[in-house]
Each structure stands twice: as structure tokens, then as C-alpha cells.
ROSE-4610 file (N, C-alpha, C; in Angstrom, 1 decimal, always signed):
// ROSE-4610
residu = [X/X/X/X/X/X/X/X/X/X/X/X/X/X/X/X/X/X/X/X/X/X/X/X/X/X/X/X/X/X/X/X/X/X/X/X/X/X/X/X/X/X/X/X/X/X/X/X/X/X/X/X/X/X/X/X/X/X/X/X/X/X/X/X/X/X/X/X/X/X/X/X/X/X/X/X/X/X/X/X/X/X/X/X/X/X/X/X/X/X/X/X/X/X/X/X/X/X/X/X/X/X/X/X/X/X/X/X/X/X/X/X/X/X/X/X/X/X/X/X/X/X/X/X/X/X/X/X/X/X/X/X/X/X/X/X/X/X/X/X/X/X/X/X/X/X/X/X/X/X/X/X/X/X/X/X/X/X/X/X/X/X/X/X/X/X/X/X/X/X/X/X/X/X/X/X/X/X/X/X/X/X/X/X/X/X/X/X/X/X/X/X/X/X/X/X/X/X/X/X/X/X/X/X/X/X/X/X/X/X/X/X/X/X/X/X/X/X/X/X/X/X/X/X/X/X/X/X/X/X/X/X/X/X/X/X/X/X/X/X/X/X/X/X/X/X/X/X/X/X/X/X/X/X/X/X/X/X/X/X/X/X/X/X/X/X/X/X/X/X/X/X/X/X/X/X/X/X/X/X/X/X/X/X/X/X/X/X/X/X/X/X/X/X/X/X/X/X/X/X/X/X/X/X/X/X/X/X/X/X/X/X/X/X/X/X/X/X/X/X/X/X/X/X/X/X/X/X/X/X/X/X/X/X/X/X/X/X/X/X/X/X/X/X/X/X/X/X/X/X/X/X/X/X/X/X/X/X/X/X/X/X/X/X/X/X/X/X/X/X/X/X/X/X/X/X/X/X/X/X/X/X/X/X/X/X/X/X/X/X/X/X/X/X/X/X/X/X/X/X/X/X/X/X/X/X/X/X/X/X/X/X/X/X/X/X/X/X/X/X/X/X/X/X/X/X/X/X/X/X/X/X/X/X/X/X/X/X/X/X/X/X/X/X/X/X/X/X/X/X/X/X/X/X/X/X/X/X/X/X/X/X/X/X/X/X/X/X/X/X/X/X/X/X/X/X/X/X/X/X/X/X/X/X/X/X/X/X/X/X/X/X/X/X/X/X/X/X/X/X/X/X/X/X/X/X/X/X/X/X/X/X/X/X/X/X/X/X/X/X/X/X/X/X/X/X/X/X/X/X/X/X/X/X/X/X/X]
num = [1/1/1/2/2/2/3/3/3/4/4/4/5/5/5/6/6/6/7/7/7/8/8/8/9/9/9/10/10/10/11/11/11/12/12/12/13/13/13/14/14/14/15/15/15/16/16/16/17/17/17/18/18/18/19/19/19/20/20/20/21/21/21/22/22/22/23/23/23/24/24/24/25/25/25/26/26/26/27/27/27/28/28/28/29/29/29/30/30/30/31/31/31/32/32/32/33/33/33/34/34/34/35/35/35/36/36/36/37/37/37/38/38/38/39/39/39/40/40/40/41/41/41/42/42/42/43/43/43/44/44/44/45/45/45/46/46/46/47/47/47/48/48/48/49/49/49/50/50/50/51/51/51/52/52/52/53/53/53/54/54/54/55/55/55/56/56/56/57/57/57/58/58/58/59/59/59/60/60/60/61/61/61/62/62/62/63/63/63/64/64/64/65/65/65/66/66/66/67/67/67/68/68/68/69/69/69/70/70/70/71/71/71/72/72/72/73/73/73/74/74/74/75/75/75/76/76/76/77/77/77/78/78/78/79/79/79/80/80/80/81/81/81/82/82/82/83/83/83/84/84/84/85/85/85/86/86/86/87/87/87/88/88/88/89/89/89/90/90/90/91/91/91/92/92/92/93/93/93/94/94/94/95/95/95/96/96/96/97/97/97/98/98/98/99/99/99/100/100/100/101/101/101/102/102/102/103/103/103/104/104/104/105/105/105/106/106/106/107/107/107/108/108/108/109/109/109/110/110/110/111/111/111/112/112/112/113/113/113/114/114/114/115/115/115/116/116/116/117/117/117/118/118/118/119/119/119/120/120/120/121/121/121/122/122/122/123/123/123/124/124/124/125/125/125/126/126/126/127/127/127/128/128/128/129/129/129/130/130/130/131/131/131/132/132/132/133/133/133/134/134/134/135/135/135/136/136/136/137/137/137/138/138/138/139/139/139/140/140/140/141/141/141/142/142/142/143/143/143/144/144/144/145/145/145/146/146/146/147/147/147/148/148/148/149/149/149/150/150/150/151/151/151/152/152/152/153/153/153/154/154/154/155/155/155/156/156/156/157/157/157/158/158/158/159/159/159/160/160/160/161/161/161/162/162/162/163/163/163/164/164/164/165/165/165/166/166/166/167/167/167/168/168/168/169/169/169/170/170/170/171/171/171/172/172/172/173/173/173/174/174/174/175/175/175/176/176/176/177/177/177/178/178/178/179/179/179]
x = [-52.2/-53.2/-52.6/-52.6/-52.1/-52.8/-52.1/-52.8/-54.3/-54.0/-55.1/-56.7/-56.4/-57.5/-58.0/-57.3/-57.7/-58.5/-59.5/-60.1/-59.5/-59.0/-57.5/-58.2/-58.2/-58.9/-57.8/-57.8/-56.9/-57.4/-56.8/-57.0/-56.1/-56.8/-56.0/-55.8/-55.2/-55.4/-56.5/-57.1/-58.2/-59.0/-58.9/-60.0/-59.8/-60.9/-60.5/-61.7/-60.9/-62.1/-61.9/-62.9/-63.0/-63.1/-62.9/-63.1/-63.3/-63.8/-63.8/-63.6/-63.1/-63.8/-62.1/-61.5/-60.5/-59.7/-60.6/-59.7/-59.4/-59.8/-59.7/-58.2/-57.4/-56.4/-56.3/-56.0/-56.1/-54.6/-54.8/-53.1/-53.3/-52.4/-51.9/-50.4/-50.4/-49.0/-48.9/-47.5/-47.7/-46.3/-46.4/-45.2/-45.0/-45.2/-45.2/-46.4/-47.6/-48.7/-48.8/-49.8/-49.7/-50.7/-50.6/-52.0/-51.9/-52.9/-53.0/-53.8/-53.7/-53.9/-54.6/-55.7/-56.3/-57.0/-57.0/-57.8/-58.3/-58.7/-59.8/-58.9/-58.0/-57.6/-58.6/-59.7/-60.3/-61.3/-61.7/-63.1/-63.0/-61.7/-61.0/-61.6/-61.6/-62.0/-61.1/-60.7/-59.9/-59.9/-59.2/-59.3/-58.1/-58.2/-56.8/-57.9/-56.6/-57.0/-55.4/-55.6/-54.8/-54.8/-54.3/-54.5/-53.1/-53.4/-52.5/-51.9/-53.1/-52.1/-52.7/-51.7/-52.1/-53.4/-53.9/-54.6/-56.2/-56.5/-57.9/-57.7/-58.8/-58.9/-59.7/-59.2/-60.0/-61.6/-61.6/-63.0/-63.8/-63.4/-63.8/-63.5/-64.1/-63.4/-64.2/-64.8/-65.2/-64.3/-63.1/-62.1/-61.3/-61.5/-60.7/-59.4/-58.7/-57.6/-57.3/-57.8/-56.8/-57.0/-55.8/-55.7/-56.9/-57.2/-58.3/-59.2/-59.9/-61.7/-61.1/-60.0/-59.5/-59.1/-59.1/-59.1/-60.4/-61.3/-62.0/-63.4/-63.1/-64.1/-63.2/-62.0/-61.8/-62.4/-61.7/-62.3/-64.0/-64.5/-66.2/-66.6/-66.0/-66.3/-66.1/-65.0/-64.5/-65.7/-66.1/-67.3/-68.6/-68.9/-70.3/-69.8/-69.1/-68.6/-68.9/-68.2/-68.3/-67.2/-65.8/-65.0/-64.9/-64.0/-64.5/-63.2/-63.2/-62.6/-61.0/-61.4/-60.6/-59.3/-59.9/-59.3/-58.4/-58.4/-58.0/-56.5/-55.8/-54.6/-54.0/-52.8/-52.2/-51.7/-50.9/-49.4/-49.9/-48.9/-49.2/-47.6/-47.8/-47.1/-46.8/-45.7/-45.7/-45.0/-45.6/-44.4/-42.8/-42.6/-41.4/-40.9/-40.3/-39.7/-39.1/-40.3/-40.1/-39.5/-40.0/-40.1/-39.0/-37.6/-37.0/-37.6/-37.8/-38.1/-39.6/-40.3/-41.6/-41.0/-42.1/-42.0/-42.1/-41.6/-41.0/-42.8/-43.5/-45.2/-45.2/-44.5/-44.5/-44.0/-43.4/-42.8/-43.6/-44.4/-45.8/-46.7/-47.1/-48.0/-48.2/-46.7/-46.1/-46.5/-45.8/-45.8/-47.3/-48.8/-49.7/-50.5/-49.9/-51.0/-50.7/-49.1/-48.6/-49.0/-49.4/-49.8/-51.7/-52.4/-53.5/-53.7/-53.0/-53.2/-53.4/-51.9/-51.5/-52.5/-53.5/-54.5/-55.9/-56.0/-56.9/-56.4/-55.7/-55.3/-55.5/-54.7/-54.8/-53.2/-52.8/-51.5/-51.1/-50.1/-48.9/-48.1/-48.8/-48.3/-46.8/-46.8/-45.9/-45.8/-44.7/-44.5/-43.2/-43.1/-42.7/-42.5/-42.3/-42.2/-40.9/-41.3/-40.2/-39.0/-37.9/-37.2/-37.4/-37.0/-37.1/-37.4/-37.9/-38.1/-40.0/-40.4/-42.1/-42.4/-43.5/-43.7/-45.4/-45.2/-46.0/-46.7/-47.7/-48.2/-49.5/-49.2/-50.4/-50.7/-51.9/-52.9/-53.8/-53.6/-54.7/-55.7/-57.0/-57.5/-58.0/-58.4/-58.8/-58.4/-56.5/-56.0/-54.7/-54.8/-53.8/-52.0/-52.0/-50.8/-50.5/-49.1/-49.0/-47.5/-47.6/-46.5/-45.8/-44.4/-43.9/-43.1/-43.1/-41.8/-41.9/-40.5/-39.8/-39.6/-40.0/-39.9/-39.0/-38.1/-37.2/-37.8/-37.5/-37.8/-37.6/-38.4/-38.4/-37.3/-36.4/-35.5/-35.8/-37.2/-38.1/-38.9/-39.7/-40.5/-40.6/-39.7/-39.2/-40.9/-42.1/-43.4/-43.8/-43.3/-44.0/-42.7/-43.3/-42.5/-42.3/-41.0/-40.4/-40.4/-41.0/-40.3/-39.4/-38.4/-37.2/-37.2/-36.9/-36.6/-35.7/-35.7/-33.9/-34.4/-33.6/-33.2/-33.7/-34.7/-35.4/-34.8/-35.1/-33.8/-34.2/-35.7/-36.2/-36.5/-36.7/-36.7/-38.3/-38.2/-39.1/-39.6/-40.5/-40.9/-42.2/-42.1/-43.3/-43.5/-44.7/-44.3/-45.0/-43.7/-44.0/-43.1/-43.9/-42.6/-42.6/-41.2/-40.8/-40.2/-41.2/-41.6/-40.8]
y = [+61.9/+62.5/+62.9/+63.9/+64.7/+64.3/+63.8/+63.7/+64.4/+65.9/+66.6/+66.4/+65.7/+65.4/+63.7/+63.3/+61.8/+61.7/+60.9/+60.2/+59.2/+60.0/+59.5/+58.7/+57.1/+56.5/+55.9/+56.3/+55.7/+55.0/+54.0/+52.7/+52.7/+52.8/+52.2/+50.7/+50.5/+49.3/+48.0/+46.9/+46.4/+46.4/+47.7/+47.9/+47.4/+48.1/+47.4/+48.2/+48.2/+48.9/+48.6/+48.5/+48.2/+49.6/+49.8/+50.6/+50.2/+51.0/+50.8/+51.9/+52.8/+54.6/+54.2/+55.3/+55.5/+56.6/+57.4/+58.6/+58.1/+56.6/+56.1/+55.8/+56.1/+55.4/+55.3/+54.1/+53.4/+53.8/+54.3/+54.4/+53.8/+53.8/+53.0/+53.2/+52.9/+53.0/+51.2/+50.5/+49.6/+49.3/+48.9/+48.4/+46.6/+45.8/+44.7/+44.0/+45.1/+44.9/+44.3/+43.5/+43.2/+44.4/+44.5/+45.4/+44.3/+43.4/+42.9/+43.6/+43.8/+44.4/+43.8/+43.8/+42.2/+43.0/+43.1/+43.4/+42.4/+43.2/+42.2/+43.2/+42.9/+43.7/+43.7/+43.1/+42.8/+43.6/+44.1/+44.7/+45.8/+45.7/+47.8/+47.7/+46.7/+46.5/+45.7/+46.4/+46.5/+46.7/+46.4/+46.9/+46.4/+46.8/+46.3/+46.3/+45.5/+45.2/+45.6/+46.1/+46.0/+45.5/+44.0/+43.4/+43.3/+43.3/+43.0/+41.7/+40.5/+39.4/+37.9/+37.0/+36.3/+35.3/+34.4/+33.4/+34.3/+33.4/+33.8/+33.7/+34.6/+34.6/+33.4/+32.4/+31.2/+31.3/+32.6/+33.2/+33.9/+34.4/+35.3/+35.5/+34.6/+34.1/+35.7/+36.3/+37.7/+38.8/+38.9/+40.1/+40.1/+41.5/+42.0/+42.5/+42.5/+42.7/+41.4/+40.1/+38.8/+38.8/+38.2/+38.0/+37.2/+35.8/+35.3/+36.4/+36.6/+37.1/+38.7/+39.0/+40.5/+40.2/+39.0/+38.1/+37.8/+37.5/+36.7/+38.1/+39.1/+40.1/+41.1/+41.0/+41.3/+41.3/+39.7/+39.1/+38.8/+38.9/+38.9/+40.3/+40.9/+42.8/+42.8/+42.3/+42.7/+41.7/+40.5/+40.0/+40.2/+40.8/+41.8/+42.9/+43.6/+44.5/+44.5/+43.2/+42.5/+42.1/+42.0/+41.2/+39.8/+38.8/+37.5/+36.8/+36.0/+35.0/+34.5/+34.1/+33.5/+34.5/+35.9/+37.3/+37.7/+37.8/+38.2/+38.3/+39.3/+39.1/+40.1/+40.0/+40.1/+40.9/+41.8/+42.5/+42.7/+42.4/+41.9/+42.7/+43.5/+44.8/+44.5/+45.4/+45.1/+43.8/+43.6/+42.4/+42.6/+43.8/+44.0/+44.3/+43.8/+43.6/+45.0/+46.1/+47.4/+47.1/+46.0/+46.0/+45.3/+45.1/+43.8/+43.0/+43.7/+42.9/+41.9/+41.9/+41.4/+40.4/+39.2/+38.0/+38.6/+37.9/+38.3/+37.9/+38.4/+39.0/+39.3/+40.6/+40.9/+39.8/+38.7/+37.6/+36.4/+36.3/+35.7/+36.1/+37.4/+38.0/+37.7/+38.3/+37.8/+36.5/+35.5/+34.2/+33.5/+34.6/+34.0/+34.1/+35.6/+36.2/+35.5/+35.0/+34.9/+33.1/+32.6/+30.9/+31.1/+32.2/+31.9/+32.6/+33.4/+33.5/+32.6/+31.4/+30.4/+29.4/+29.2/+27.6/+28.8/+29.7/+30.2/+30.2/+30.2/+30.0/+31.4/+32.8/+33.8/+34.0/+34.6/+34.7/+36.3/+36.1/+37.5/+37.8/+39.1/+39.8/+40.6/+41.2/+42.1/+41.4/+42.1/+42.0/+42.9/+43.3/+44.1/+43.7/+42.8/+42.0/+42.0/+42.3/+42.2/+43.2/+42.6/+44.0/+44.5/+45.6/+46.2/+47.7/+48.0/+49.4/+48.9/+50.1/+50.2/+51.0/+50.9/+51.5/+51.9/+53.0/+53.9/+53.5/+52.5/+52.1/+53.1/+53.1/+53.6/+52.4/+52.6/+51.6/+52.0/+51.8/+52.4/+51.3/+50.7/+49.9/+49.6/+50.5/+50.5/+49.5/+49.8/+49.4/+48.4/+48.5/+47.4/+48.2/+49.3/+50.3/+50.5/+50.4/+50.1/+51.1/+51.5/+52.4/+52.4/+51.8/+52.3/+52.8/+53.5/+54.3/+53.4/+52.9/+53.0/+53.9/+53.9/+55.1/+54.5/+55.0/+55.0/+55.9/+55.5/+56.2/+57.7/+58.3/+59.8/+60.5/+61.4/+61.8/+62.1/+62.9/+63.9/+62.9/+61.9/+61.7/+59.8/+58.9/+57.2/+56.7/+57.3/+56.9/+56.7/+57.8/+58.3/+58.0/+57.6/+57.2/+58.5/+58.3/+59.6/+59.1/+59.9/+59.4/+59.3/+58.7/+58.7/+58.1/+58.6/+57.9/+56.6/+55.7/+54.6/+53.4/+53.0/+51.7/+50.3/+49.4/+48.6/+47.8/+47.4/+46.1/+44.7/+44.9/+43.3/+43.2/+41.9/+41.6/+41.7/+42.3/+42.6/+42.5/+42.0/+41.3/+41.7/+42.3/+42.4/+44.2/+45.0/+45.8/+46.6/+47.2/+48.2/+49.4/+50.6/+51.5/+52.1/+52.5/+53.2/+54.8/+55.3/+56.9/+57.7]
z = [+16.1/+16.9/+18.3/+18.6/+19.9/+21.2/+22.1/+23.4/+24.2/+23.1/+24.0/+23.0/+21.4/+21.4/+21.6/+22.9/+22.8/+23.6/+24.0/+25.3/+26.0/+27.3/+27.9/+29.4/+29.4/+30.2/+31.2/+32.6/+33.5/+34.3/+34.9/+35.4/+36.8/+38.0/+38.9/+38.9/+40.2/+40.8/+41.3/+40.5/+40.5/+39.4/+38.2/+37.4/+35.9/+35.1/+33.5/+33.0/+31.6/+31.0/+29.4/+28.5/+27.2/+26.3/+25.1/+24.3/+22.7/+22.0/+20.7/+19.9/+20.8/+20.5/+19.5/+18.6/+17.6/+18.8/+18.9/+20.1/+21.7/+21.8/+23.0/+23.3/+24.2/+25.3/+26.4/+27.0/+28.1/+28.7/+29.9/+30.9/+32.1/+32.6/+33.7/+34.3/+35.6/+36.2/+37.1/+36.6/+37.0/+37.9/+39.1/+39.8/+39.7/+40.6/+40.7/+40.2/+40.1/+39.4/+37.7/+37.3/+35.6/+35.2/+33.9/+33.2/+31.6/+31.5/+30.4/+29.1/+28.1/+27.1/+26.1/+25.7/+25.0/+23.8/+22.4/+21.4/+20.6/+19.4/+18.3/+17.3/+16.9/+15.5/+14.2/+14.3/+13.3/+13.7/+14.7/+15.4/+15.6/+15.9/+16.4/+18.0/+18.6/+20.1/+21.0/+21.7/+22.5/+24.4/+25.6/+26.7/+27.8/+28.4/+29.6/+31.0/+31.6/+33.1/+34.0/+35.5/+36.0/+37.5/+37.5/+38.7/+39.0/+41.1/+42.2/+42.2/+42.6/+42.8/+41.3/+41.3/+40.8/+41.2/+40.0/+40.5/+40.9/+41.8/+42.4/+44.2/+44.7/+46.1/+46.3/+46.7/+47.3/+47.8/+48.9/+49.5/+48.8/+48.1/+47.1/+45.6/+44.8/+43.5/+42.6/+42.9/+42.3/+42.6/+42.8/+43.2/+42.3/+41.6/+40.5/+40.8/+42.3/+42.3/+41.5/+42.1/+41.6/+40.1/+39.3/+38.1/+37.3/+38.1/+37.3/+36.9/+37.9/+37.8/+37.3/+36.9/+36.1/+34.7/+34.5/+32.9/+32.6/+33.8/+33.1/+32.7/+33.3/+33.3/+31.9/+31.8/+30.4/+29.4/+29.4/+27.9/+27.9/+28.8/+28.7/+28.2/+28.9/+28.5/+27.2/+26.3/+25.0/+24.3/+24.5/+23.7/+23.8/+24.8/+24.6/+24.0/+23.8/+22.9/+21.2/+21.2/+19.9/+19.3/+20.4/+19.7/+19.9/+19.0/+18.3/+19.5/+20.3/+21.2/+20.2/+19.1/+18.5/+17.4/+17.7/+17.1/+18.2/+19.3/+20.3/+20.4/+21.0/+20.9/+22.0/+23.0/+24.4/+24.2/+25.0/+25.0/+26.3/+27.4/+28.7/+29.1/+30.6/+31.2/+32.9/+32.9/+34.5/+35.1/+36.3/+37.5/+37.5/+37.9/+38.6/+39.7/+40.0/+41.5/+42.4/+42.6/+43.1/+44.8/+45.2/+46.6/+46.5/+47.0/+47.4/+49.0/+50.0/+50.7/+51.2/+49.7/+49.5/+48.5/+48.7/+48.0/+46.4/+46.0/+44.3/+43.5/+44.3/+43.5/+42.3/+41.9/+40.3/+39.3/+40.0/+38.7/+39.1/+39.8/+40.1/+39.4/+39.3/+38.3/+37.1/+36.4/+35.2/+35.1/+35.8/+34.8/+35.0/+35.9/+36.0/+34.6/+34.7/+33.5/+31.6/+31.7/+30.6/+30.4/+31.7/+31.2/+31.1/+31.5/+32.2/+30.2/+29.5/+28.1/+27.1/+27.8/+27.0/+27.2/+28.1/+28.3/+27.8/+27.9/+27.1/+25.5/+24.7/+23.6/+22.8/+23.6/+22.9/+23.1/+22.1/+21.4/+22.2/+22.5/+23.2/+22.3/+21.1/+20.3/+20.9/+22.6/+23.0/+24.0/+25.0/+26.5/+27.0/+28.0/+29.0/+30.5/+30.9/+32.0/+33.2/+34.2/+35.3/+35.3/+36.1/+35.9/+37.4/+37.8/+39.1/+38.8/+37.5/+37.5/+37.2/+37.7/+37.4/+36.4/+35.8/+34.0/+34.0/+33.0/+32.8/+31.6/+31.2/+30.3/+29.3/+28.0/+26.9/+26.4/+26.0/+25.3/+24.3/+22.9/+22.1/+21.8/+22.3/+22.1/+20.7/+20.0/+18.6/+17.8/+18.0/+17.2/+17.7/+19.1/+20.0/+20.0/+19.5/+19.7/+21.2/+21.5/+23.2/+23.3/+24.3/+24.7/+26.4/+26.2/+28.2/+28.2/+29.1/+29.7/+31.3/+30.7/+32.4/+33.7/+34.8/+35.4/+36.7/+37.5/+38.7/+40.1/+41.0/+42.6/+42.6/+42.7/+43.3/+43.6/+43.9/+44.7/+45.9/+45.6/+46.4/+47.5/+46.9/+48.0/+47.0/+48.2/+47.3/+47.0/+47.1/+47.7/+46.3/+45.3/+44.4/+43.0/+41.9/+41.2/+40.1/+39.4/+38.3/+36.9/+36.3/+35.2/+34.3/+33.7/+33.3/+31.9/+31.1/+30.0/+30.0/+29.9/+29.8/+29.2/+29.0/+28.6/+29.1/+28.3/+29.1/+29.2/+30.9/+31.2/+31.9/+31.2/+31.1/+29.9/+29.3/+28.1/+27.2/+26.2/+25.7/+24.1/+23.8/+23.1/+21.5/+20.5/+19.9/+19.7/+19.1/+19.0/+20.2/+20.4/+21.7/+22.0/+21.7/+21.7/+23.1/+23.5/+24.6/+24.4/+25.4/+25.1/+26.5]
């Protein structure tokens, strides 16, 4: 199916969204940021999140930048939907180390979002994690089909990231093609 007939759902920073549509994909652009990926293979229901920091805001345990309350409004979203807790399954994106002179956040992220799966007891079919390049993620919720391209610094303007085809140089796990 060709890009132009899909329903092409983008996701900044903070948000999340569910689907069950067959023409549905979910995008995203991720730096130090995670985007967790959570389906029901068995339901054809599917949705991603893309949160800033790990954990929860102490003051504010309702902020979908932080990772908790961006998990926990996930997987609530996917079971009013109608997929089954115990069906559920990861491919989890992102936390790389774009900034060097920032605390190493994106490998904070990472290992928040990859234990906060593990004490929930849902299985990480994929992964794409860390690294110092930032990535351009597809998401087919239907069916949990996942896609990244690695992307490098701008020439033009370091603010804004390029896309580049290469060679992924964190370790990666499950099926996940790179486009």
C-alpha cells in the first residue's frame, strides 16, 4: 500500500495516539526522546507514545511528556479500544545521545521505558535504542509493522535534522526494517 493511500498520523513531543484503522500509520521523529509502540496482534490494535523524560514528574504525576503517565495513558487507550493486556506486545525507539553536553537523558529514557515494560509483563518484540544519531520512526498499528531511518545533523541549518540512509549503530533487535 503506497504512502498516499494511508492515514498518516504524526506525533510530536508529549503525545500518543491509538489506531485500529488497516490504512493507519503512526510517525514520529525521535532524538533523545523514546516513542513506545504497543499492539494486540490478535485485535489489529495498536498505538505509540512519544515522551521527553523518564519516570514521573513528582508535582505533576499527569504529564505526558514523562514516561510513566505516557505508558500508562497508552496502554489504557489500547484497552478501551479493545485490545487484551495480556496480547500486548513493544517495539520501543529512540534515546540517543544527540546532545553531548546534556546528561545522557536518551539512555535514561531507554532503560526507563525497557524496565517500566518488563514489571508490566509485556514482551519487546523490537528495539532501536541509543546511539547518537536521531530516527525517523513508522508505525503500522494494525499490524505492529515498524520502520527507522536513521537521520544525521543538517549541513544547512545543525537545528533541523537530515535524512540519511546508514547503517544502524546501536544495537537492534526483532523485526524492524530500516528505510
Amino acid at each position: 500500500m503506497s504512502d498516499q493511500r494511508q492515514s498518516v498520523i504524526s506525533l510530536i513531543q508529549g503525545e500518543y495516539r491509538v489506531s485500529s484503522r488497516p490504512d493507519a500509520v503512526i510517525t514520529t521523529i525521535l532524538g533523545s526522546c523514546v516513542a513506545a509502540c504497543l499492539f494486540d496482534p490478535h485485535h489489529g490494535i495498536g498505538g505509540m507514545n512519544h515522551f521527553l523524560l523518564p519516570g514521573a514528574d513528582p508535582r505533576d504525576r499527569q504529564n505526558i511528556k514523562y514516561g510513566a503517565y505516557a505508558m500508562e495513558q497508552l496502554i489504557n487507550a489500547l484497552l478501551r479500544k479493545g485490545a487484551q493486556r495480556a496480547s500486548l506486545m513493544a517495539k520501543v525507539f529512540g534515546g540517543a545521545a544527540v546532545v553531548r553536553s546534556l546528561s545522557d537523558i536518551g539512555r535514561n529514557n531507554a532503560d526507563f521505558a525497557l524496565a517500566f515494560l518488563k514489571e508490566e509483563g509485556i514482551a519487546v518484540s523490537a528495539q532501536c535504542l541509543g546511539g547518537t544519531q536521531g530516527r525517523r520512526v513508522r508505525f503500522w498499528p494494525h499490524d505492529g509493522r515498524a520502520q527507522v531511518m536513521l537521520m544525521q545533523a543538517s549541513d544547512v541549518d545543525p537545528a533541523l535534522p537530515r535524512e540519511v540512509p546508514t547503517r544502524p549503530v546501536a544495537p537492534m533487535a526483532g523485526e524492524v526494517d530500516l528505510f
